[in-house]
C-alpha positions as CSV (number, residue, x, y, z in Angstrom):
1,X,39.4,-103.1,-46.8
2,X,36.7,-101.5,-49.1
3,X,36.1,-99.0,-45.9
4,X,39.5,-98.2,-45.9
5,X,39.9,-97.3,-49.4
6,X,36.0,-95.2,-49.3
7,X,38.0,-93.7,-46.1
8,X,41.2,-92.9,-48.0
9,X,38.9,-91.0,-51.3
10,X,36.7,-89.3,-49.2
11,X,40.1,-87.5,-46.8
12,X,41.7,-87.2,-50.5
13,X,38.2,-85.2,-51.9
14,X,38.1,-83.2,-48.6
15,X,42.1,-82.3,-49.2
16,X,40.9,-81.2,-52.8
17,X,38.1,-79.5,-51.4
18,X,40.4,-77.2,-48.6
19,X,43.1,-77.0,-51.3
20,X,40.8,-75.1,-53.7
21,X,38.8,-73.2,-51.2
22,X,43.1,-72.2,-49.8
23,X,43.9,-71.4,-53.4
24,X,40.3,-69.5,-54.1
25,X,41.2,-67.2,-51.1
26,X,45.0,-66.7,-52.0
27,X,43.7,-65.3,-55.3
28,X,40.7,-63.3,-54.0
29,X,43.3,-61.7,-51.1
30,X,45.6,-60.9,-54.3
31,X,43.0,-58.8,-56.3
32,X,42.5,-57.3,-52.9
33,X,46.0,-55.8,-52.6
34,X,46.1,-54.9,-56.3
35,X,43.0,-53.0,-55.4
36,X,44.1,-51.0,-52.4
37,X,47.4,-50.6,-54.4
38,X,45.5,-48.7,-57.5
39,X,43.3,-46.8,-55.0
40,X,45.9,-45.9,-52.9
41,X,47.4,-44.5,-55.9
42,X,44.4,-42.6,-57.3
43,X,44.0,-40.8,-53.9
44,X,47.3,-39.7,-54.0
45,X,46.4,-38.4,-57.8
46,X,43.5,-36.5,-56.4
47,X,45.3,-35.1,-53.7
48,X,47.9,-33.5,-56.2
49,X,44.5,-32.3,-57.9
50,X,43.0,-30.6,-55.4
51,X,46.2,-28.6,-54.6
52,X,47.4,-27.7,-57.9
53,X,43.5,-26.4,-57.6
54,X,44.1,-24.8,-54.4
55,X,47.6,-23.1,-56.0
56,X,45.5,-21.6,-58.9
57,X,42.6,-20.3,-56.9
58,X,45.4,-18.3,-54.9
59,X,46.7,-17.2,-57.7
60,X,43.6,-15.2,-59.0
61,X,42.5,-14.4,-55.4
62,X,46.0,-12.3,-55.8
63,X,45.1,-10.9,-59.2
64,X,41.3,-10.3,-58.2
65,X,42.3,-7.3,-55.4
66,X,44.3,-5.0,-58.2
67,X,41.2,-5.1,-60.3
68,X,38.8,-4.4,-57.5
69,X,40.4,-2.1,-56.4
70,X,40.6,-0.3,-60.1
71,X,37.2,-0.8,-60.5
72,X,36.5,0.8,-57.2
73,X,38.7,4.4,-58.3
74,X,37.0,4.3,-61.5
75,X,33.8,4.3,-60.4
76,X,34.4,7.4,-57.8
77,X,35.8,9.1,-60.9
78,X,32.9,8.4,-62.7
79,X,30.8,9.8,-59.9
80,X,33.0,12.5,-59.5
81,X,32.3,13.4,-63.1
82,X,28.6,12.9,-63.3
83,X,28.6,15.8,-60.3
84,X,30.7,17.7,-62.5
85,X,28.0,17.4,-65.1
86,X,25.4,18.1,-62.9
87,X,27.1,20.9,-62.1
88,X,27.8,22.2,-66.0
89,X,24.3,21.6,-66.5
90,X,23.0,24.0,-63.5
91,X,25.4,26.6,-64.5
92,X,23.9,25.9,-68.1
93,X,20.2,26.6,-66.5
94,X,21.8,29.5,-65.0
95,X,22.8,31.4,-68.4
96,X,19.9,30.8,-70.1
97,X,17.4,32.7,-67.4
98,X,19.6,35.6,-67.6
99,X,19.7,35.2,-71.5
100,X,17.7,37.9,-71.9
101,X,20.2,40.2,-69.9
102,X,23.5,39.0,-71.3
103,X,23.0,38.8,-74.7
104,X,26.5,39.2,-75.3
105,X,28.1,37.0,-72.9
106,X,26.0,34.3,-73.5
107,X,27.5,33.8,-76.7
108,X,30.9,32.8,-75.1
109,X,29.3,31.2,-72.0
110,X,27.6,28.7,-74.4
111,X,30.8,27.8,-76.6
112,X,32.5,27.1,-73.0
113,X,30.0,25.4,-71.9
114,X,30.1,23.2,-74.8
115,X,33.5,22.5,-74.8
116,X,33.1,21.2,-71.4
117,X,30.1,19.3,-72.3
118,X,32.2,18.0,-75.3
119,X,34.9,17.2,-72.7
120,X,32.9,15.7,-70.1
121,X,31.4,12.8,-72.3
122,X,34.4,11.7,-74.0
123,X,35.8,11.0,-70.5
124,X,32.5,9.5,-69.4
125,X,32.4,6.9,-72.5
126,X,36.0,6.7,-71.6
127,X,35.0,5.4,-68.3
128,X,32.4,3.7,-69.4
129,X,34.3,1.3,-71.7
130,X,36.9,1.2,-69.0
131,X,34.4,-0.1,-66.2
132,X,33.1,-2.8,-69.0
133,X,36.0,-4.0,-69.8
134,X,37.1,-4.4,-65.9
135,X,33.1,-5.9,-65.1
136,X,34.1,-8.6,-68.1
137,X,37.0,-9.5,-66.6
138,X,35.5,-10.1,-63.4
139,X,33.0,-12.0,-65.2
140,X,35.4,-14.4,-66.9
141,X,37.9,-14.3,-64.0
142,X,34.9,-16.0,-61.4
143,X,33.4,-18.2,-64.4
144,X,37.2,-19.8,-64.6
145,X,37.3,-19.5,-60.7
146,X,33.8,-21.5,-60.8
147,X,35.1,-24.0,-63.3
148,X,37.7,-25.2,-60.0
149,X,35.2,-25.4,-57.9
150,X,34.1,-28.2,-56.7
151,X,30.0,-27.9,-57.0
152,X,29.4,-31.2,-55.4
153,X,29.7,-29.4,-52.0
154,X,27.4,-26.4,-50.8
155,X,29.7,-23.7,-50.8
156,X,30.8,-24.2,-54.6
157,X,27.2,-24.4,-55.6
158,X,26.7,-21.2,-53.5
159,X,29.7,-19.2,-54.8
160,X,29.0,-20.3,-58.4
161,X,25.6,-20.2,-58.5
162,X,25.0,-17.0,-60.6
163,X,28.3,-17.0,-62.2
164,X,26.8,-20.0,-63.7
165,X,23.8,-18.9,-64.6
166,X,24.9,-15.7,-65.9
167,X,27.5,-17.3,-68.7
168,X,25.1,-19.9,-69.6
């Protein structure tokens, strides 16, 4: 009888044993779910990230071409006008050899010269400012364009490389 009763405890502790190794795994499979459930979740956040990221680099693709393109005719007008002083200046050469000939007309060759001197470099500052005001803009337009970027991954380290380096 004693065997039966050591029989009947030790079927009882192996019960207890599979019940909380059952209950154990119930809870563990649980967490699991909640787990997936979160991360699941979080991709889907990143996801929205990434094209709301997408969306905005778009957007100032679109607003980079105007400017390039501005900054392209402003630059053949400033070439344009530094042949145009090159020009002024020969011509300028050209009075003063024959400065000993013209003595008259050298008078009002020199005050039309210097108008268009006088000209000539307020459009050229003019330009100036102009094409650093556009070069700043490109400057702050890739450093926000660089702040997107994903730098993790070789082409964002590539593209942003001395965008970074230049606003630090």
């Amino acid at each position: 009888m004693k065997s039966v009763w050591t029989l009947v405890l030790l079927a009882v502790c192996a019960v207890m044993v599979v019940a909380f190794h059952t209950i154990k795994q119930e809870m563990n499979i649980h967490r699991m779910r909640n787990l997936i459930v979160l991360n699941t979740e979080e991709v889907k956040t990143m996801e929205n990230e990434i094209m709301s990221s997408k969306l905005a680099m778009q957007k100032l693709s679109s607003q980079l071409a105007p400017l390039d393109e501005q900054k392209k005719q402003l630059i053949k007008s400033m070439e344009e006008q530094m042949r145009e002083k090159e020009n002024s200046e020969k011509s300028l050469n050209t009075c003063q050899m024959e400065k000993s000939e013209f003595e008259q007309q050298k008078s009002e060759k020199d005050s039309a010269i210097n108008m268009l001197k006088a000209n000539q470099d307020g459009e050229t500052e003019k330009v100036q400012e102009e094409i650093q005001l556009l070069q700043k803009q490109i400057l702050e337009r890739d450093t926000k364009i660089c702040l997107y970027v994903d730098t993790a991954r070789e082409e964002g380290r590539a593209l942003c490389q001395d965008k970074m380096a230049a606003s630090n």
